[in-house]
N, C-alpha and C positions, 0 to 999 in steps of 0.2 A: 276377567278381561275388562269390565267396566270399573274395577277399579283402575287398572292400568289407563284408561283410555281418560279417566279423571283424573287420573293424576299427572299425564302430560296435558291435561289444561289447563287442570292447574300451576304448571311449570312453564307455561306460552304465556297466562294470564299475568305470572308474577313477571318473566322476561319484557313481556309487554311496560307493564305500569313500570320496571326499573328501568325502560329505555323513558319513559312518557317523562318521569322522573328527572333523569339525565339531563334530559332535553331542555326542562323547564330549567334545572338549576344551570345549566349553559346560558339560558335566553335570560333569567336575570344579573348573571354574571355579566355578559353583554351590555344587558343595560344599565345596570351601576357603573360600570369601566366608558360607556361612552356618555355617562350625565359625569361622573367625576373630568372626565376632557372636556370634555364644553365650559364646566366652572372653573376649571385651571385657563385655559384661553381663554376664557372673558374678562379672570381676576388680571393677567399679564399682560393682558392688548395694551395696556399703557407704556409698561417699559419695553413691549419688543417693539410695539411701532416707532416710539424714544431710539430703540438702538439698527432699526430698520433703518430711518432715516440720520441717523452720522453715520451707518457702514455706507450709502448711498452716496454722502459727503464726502467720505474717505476715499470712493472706488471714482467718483466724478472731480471732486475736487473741486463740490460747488461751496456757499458757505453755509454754516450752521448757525442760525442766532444763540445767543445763551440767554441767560435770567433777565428780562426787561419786566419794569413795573412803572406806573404810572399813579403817581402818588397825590390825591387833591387835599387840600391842607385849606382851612378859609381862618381867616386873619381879621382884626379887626377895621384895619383901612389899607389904603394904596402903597402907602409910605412902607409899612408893615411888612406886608408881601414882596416888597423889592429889598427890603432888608435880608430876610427870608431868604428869600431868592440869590441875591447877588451872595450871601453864608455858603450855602449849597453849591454853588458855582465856585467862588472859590478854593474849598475844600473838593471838589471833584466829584462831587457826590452824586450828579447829575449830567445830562451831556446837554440839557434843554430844561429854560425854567420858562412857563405861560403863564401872564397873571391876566386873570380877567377879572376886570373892573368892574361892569354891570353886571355881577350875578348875586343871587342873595339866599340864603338858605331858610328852613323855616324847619321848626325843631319842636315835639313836645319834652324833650327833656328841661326837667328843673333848671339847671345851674346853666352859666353862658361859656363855658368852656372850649376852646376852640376842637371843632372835628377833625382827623386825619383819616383817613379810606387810599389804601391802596390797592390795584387790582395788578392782577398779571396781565402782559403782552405776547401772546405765542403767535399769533400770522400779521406782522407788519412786516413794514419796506424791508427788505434785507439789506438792500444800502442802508438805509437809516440805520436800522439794527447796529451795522458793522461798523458804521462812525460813531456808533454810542458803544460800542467796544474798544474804539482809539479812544474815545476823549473819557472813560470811566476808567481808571484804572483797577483792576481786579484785587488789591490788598486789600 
């Protein structure tokens, strides 16, 4: 009788540990499938909020900017930069040229090379935006 009575503990003990078991390999399954969602949503927050805000455009019918950049260019005088300038203008290549006169760079690079740095524009005027959409043509 006592071995009968050991060997259904031993039969509870093992039911036991393959639930304890179960259970653990459930709770990590869990938490690998909810760290893999987190780094999936964190790595796309960029293009769903991108495609949140044009279905928002598309449902309201408000407007969407597209690619604007703001390009600084230093020249070596006045004359130079309106040259520059009024090229760019011409060709369309820009909706707005600014040349400021008193500014002056200062460089440890060797050679006298002229710099160019352009940066992105994503939260400006929307009007603005949208008149540098008329006057930039997209070719």
């Amino acid at each position: 009788m006592s071995d009968i009575c050991a060997a259904n503990r031993m039969k509870l003990l093992l039911q036991r540990l393959c639930k304890e078991a179960a259970f653990g390999s459930a709770l990590r399954s869990m938490i690998l499938i909810t760290s893999l969602f987190l780094v999936l949503t964190v790595s796309v927050y960029p293009g769903l909020r991108s495609l949140a805000i044009q279905l928002h455009a598309a449902i309201t019918g408000s407007y969407v900017p597209g690619h604007y950049s703001v390009l600084l260019i230093n020249s070596p005088n006045v004359q130079t930069a309106k040259d520059v300038g009024r090229a760019v203008m011409e060709k369309h290549l820009a909706a707005s040229v600014n040349i400021f006169s008193k500014t002056s760079t200062m460089t440890i690079h060797p050679y006298a090379n002229p710099e160019v740095l352009g940066f992105s524009v994503e939260d400006g005027s929307s009007a603005y935006m949208k008149w540098m959409d008329e006057a930039i043509p997209d070719d």
